[in-house]
N, C-alpha and C positions, 0 to 999 in steps of 0.2 A: 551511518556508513556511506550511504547515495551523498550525502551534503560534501563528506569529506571528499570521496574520487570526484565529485564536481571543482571542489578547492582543485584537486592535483593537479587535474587536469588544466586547467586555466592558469594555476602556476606553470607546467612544463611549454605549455603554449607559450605563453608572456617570456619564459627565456627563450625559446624558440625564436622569437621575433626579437630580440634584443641579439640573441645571435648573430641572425640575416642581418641587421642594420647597422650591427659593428662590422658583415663583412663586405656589405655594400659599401662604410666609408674607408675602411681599407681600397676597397678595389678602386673606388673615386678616385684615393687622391695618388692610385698609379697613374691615372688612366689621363688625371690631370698633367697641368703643366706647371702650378704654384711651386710645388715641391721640386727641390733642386732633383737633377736625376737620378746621381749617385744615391739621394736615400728613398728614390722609387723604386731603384733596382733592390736596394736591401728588404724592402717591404715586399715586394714581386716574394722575391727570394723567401723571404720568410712565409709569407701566402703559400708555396708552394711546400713548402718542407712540412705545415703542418695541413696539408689539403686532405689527407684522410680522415681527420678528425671532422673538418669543416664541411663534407661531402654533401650534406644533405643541404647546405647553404648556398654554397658555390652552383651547384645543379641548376637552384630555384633562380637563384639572376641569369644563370647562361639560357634560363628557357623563357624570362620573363617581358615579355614583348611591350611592355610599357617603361622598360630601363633604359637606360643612355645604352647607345648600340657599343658605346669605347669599354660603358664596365663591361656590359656583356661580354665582348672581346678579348677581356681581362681575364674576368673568371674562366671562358674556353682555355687560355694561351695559361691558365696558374695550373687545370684538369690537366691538361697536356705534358705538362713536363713535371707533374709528381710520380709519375710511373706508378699510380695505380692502378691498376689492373680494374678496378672497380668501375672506372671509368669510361671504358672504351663504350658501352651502350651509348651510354649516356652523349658522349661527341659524336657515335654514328648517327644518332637520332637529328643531334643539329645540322650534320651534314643536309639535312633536306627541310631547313630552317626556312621559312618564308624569305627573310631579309635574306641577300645576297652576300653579302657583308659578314653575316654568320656565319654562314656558308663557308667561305675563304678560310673564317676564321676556324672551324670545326675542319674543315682540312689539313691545317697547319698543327691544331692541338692534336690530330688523329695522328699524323705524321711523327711528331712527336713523341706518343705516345705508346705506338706501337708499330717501330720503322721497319720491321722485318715482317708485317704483315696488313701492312695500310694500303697497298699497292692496288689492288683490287677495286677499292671502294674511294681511292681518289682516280682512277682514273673513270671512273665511271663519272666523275664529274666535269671530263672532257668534253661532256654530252651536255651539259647543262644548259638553261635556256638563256645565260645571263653571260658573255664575252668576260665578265672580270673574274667569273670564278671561271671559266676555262682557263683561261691564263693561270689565274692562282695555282689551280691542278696541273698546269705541265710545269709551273716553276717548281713544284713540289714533288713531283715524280723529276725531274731531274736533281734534287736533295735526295731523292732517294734513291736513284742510281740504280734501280733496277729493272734487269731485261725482261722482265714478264709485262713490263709495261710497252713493251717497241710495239706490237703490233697493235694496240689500242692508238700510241700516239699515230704511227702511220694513218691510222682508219682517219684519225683526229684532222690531221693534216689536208687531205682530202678532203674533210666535209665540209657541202654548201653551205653548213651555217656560219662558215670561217670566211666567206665572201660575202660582200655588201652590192650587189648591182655591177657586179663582175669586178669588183677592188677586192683583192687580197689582204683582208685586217693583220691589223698590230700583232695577235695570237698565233698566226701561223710559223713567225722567225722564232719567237718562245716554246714552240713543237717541236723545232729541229735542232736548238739547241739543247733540249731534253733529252732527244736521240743521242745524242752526243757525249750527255754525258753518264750513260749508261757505259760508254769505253768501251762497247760490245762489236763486235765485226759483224754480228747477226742485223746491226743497224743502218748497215752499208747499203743495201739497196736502195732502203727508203733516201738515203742522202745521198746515192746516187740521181735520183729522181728530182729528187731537188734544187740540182743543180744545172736542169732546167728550165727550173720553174718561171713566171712569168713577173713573179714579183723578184727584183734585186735584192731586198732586206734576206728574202727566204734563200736564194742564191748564196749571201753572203754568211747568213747563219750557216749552210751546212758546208763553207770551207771551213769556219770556224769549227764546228764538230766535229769536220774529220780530222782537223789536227788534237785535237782534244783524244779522240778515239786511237790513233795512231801514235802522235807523241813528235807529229812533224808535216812540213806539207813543200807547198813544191812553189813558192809563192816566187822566191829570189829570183832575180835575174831573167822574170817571165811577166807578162802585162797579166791583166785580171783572166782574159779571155783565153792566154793561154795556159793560164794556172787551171784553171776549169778542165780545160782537155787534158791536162797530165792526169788529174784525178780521173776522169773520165776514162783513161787509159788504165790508171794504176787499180781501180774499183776491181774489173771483172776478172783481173790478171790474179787475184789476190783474194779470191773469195774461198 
């Protein structure tokens, strides 16, 4: 009886590992470029429709720090848009993934996966110590369009770690266009403020949000500086 459960055993293993390694070449040859697009997209697609079955597979690459970071990315972006509910640990876990890159990517699966209640746990990666997943996090809070996240991004906007030796980064117009697109009038101050601010990109981001937020702006027949002040005028008129 010990001989046989040692047989079984080492059989369930050995397809266990046959498994992972048909879903590693799956996930390869999305992740590649050989394959025409159209039939990576069908394979993505198929990847995901049977991702419940494959769960214990998919996990073991999205955690496996010696995998090409693209499959990695893969299996995150197939967990993400099967609506398994089974999932969500499992991409919150990589949210706090060594690699940055994962990072991003366990954002977007998370977002995905669970768009009515991910809000929380990407913006907390606002804070993150890495510029590309901050960015990644306010592209992805403004996909998600939700106002529980305005006063996170505010904080976000604000913080020294969004400046480089008094330069305003890439990240902060990506803030305000997040604002924006939450559509919310609760957003208006923060992009009232804005529209002082000392960097022009971030200037220019938040006329763009406030026409997005309103559905119009005052741009016609007015130079940049005076477009400024009409908002500037039309903000506190209108809270």
């Amino acid at each position: 009886r010990f001989t046989y459960l040692l047989m079984m055993i080492s059989i369930s293993l050995f397809a266990a590992e046959r498994a992972e390694a048909g879903i590693v070449e799956d996930l390869t040859e999305v992740a590649g470029e050989a394959t025409p697009e159209t039939d990576r997209m069908v394979l993505f697609n198929a990847m995901v429709a049977t991702a419940g079955v494959n769960a214990t597979q998919l996990s073991s690459v999205a955690f496996d720090e010696e995998q090409d970071q693209r499959v990695r990315w893969i299996a995150i972006r197939v967990m993400g848009q099967s609506q398994e509910s089974s999932f969500i640990e499992t991409i919150e876990r990589l949210c706090d993934d060594e690699s940055p890159v994962i990072r991003i990517a366990a954002l977007s699966g998370l977002a995905d996966l669970t768009p009515t209640t991910a809000t929380n746990r990407v913006s907390l990666a606002l804070q993150d110590p890495a510029i590309v997943v901050r960015g990644a996090a306010a592209d992805t809070l403004a996909l998600l369009r939700d106002i529980r996240a305005i006063d996170e991004l505010e904080t976000a906007l604000g913080d020294s770690s969004n400046w480089y030796r008094g330069q305003s980064l890439w990240v902060r117009p990506r803030i305000v266009l997040a604002l924006g697109a939450t559509r919310s009038s609760m957003a208006l101050p923060a992009l009232s403020r804005a529209l002082i601010d000392d960097d022009s990109d971030v200037v220019d981001a938040a006329l763009q949000a406030l026409r997005t937020i309103n559905g119009f702006d005052f741009a016609e027949g007015r130079s940049r500086d005076e477009h400024i002040r009409a908002w500037q005028r039309w903000i506190p008129a209108n809270l």
